[in-house]
N, C-alpha and C positions, 0 to 999 in steps of 0.2 A: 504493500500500500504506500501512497507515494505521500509526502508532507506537503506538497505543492499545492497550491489555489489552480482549479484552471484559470487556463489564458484566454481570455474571449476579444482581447484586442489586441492584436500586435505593431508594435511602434513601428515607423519606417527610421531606415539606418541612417537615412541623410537627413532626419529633423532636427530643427528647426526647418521647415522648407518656405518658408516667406518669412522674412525680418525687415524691418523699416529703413536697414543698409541697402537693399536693393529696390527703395521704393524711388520715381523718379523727380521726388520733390519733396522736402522737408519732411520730415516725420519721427514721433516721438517714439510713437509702438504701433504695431499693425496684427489683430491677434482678432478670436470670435468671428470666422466669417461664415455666413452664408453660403451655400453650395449648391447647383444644380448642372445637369447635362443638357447642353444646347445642342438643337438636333443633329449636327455636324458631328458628337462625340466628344467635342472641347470641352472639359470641364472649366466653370467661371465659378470661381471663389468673387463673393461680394465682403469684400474684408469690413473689418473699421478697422481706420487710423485716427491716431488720437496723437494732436498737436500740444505746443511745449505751454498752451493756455490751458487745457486737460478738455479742451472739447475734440468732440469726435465725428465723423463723415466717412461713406462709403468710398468706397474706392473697388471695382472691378480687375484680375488677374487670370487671364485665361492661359491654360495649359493642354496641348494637345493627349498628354497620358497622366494627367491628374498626379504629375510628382514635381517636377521639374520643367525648366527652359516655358516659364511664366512669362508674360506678355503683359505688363502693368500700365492700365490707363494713366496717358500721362499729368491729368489734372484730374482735384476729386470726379466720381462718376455722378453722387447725391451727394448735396452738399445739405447742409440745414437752411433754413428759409424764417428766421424767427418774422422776419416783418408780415409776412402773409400767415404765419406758423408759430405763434409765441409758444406752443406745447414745446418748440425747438428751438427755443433760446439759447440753451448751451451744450445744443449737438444732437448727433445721432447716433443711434447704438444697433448693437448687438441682432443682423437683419437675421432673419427666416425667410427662404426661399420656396414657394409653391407655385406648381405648375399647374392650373386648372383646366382642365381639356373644354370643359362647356362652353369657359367666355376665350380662350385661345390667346391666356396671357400669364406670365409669374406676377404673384402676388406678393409681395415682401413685407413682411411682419417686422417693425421694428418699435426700438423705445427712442419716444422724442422728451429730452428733459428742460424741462420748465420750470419756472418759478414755483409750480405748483407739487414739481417730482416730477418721478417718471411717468409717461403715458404709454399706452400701447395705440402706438401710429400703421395703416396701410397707405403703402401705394403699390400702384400696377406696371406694367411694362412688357415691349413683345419683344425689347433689341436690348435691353441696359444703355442705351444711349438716351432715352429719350422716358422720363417717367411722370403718371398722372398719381397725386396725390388723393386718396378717400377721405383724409382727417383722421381725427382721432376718434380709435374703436372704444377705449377703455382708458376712462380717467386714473390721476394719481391716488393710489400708488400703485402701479399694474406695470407689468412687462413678461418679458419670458414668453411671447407670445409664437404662435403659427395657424395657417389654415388649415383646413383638411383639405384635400383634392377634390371631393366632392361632397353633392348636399345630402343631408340627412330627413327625409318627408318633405323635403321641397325650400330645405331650408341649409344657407352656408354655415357652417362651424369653425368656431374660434377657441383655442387652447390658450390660455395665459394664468397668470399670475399674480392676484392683489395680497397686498398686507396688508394686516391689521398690528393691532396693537399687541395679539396675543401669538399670532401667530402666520405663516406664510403657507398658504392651500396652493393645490394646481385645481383650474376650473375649467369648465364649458361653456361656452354662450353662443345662439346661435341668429340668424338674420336672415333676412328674404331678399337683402338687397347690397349685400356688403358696406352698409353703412348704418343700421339702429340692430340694435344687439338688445336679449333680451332671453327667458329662458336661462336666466344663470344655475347652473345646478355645479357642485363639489364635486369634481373627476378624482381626486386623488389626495388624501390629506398627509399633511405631516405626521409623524408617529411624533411619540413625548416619551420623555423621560433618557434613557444611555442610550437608545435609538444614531448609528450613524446619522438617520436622515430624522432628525428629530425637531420638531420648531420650523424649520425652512427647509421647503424643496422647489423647484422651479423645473421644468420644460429646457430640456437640452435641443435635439435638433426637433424637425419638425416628426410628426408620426409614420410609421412605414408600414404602409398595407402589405399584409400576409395574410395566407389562407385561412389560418387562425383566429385572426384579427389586428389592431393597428396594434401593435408594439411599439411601446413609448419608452426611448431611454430618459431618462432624469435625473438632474443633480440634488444631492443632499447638503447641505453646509452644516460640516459638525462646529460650532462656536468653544473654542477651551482657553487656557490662560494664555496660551503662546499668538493666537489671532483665529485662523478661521478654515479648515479643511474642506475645499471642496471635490465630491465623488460621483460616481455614477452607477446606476443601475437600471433596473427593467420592470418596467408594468405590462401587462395584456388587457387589452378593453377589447368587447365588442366589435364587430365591423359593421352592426345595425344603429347600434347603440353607443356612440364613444361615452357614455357616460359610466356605461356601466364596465364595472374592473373585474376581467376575471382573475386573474394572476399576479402578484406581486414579488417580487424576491422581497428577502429579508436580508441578505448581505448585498453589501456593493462587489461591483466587477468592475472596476478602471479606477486607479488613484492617481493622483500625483507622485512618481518616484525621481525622472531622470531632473536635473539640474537643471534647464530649462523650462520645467513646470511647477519647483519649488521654489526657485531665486528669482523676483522680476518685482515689479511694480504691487502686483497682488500673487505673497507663494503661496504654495502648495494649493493652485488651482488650474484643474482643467477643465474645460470650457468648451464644449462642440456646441453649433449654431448651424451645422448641414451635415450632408452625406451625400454620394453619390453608389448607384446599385449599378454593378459589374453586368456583363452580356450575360450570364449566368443565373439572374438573377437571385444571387443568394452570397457571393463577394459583396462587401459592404465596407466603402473607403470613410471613413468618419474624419471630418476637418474642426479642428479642436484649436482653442486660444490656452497654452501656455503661461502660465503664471499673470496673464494680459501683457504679455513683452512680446506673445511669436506667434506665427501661424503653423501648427504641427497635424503630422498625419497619421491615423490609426486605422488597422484592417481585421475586418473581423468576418463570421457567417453569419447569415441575418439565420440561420439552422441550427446552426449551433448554439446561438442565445437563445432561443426558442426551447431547445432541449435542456438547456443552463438553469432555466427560468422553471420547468417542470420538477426539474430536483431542487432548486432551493428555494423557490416560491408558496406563497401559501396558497389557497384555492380561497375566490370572494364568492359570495351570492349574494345577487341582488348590485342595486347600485352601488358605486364605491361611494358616496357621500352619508349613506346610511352604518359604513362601519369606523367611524373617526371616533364611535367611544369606544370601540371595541380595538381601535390600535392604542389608543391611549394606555391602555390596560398590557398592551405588548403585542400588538399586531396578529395574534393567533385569532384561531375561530375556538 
């Protein structure tokens, strides 16, 4: 019997593979991007760069084999707009990329911060050159957001993230029109108490349809004296129903180890905000922000977390917003 944790994401050997040395105009960090496959097979990373003011903007990098020999827009791609956009006074953050086949555009989930916090801002776009703005989906304090690909009873679904005072849920909410949101029901609560993912968890990349259902990796931030660890792991929801959780792990699978996801601006955090799925359908390249200094690459089987997920997960019934006293208590049934 072996001591080892399995491996469900393996780092690639050249990361860091985007740093703000190779960005083609001032920049402080370049880390958390967005990811999608453009029909062509070019994978575009929609990074954020964060200048030496600490506001942040999109910037586009496209790579014909999603590792290497990147193609970086020579001036921001989205910049902020606070004069038309005061939700984005001081920048833009952390996009999510969805491809929607209905309306035949990406949809880009991101946080606009404001005087008021963060928001969760869309806009749209068919080239990354040229983008229409929705406004803001979800007031402060909300982020961590992405769409779903498609509607659920005639209606589009929104995943994000609000805080309160007591604590930080993952949610649902859903619209007719990509613009009034409503229907908010609890996707996913925090567990309490020595919980890795205890008190705060937020939405990593966007969700990834499987036969199963959508698979949602997620971050945990454990809070200790030294500052803030953040982790990832795996849910299973419905493919009728995002609301409802079949599956949850109880341990994390991805931490912070190598030196450039412990030492940076923010350590010991890793950070995905896309993925891109292999001809295979089941290679799965995860593009992860590094301590918020890098852009770093991780590859995994969307099969084998799936089977990861059956052995250390626990089984839900019913909605997942109905058992948040019952994780409170230790996450079992």
């Amino acid at each position: 019997m072996s001591n080892q944790y399995e491996v469900l994401l393996r780092r690639h050997p050249n990361n860091p593979i985007l740093t703000a040395k190779q960005w083609p105009y001032p920049a402080h960090t370049v880390f958390n991007p967005g990811a999608t496959l453009l029909d062509d097979g070019t994978t575009l990373l929609l990074c954020r760069v964060e200048d030496r003011r600490g506001f942040s903007h999109l910037c586009a990098a496209r790579s014909a084999n999603g590792i290497d020999g990147w193609v970086i827009d020579a001036e921001p791609t989205l910049e902020a707009d606070p004069e038309n956009h005061p939700e984005e006074l001081w920048g833009i953050e952390d996009p999510r990329i969805t491809f929607i086949p209905e309306e035949g555009e990406y949809f880009i989930a991101y946080t606009g911060f404001g005087r008021n916090g963060p928001a969760v801002c869309v806009a749209s776009t068919k080239d990354f050159r040229t983008f229409r703005r929705l406004g803001v989906a979800m007031q402060p304090d909300d982020k961590d957001a992405a769409l779903f690909p498609r509607r659920f009873d005639g209606n589009y679904a929104l995943i994000h993230r609000p805080v309160t005072d007591q604590s930080a849920n993952i949610w649902v909410s859903y619209s007719p029109d990509l613009q009034n949101w409503g229907r908010h029901s609890l996707m996913l609560p925090a567990r309490r108490g020595g919980w890795w993912d205890a008190n705060k968890i937020g939405l990593s990349p966007p969700p990834i349809e499987t036969d199963r259902g959508w698979l949602m990796m997620y971050h945990g931030v454990r809070t200790h004296a030294a500052g803030s660890t953040y982790r990832l792991s795996l849910a299973l929801f419905a493919l009728d129903d995002p609301s409802k959780c079949l599956i949850r792990a109880q341990t994390w699978m991805f931490a912070p180890e190598e030196p450039y996801e412990t030492v940076g601006d923010v350590g010991y955090a890793v950070f995905p905000c896309g993925y891109t799925v292999g001809p295979d359908g089941d290679t799965i390249h995860v593009y992860y922000g590094g301590a918020d200094s890098c852009v770093c690459l991780a590859t995994g089987s969307i099969s084998q977390m799936l089977d990861w997920l059956d052995h250390d997960g626990t089984t839900f019934m019913g909605v997942a917003g109905q058992q948040a006293e019952r994780d409170e208590l230790g996450g079992h049934q």
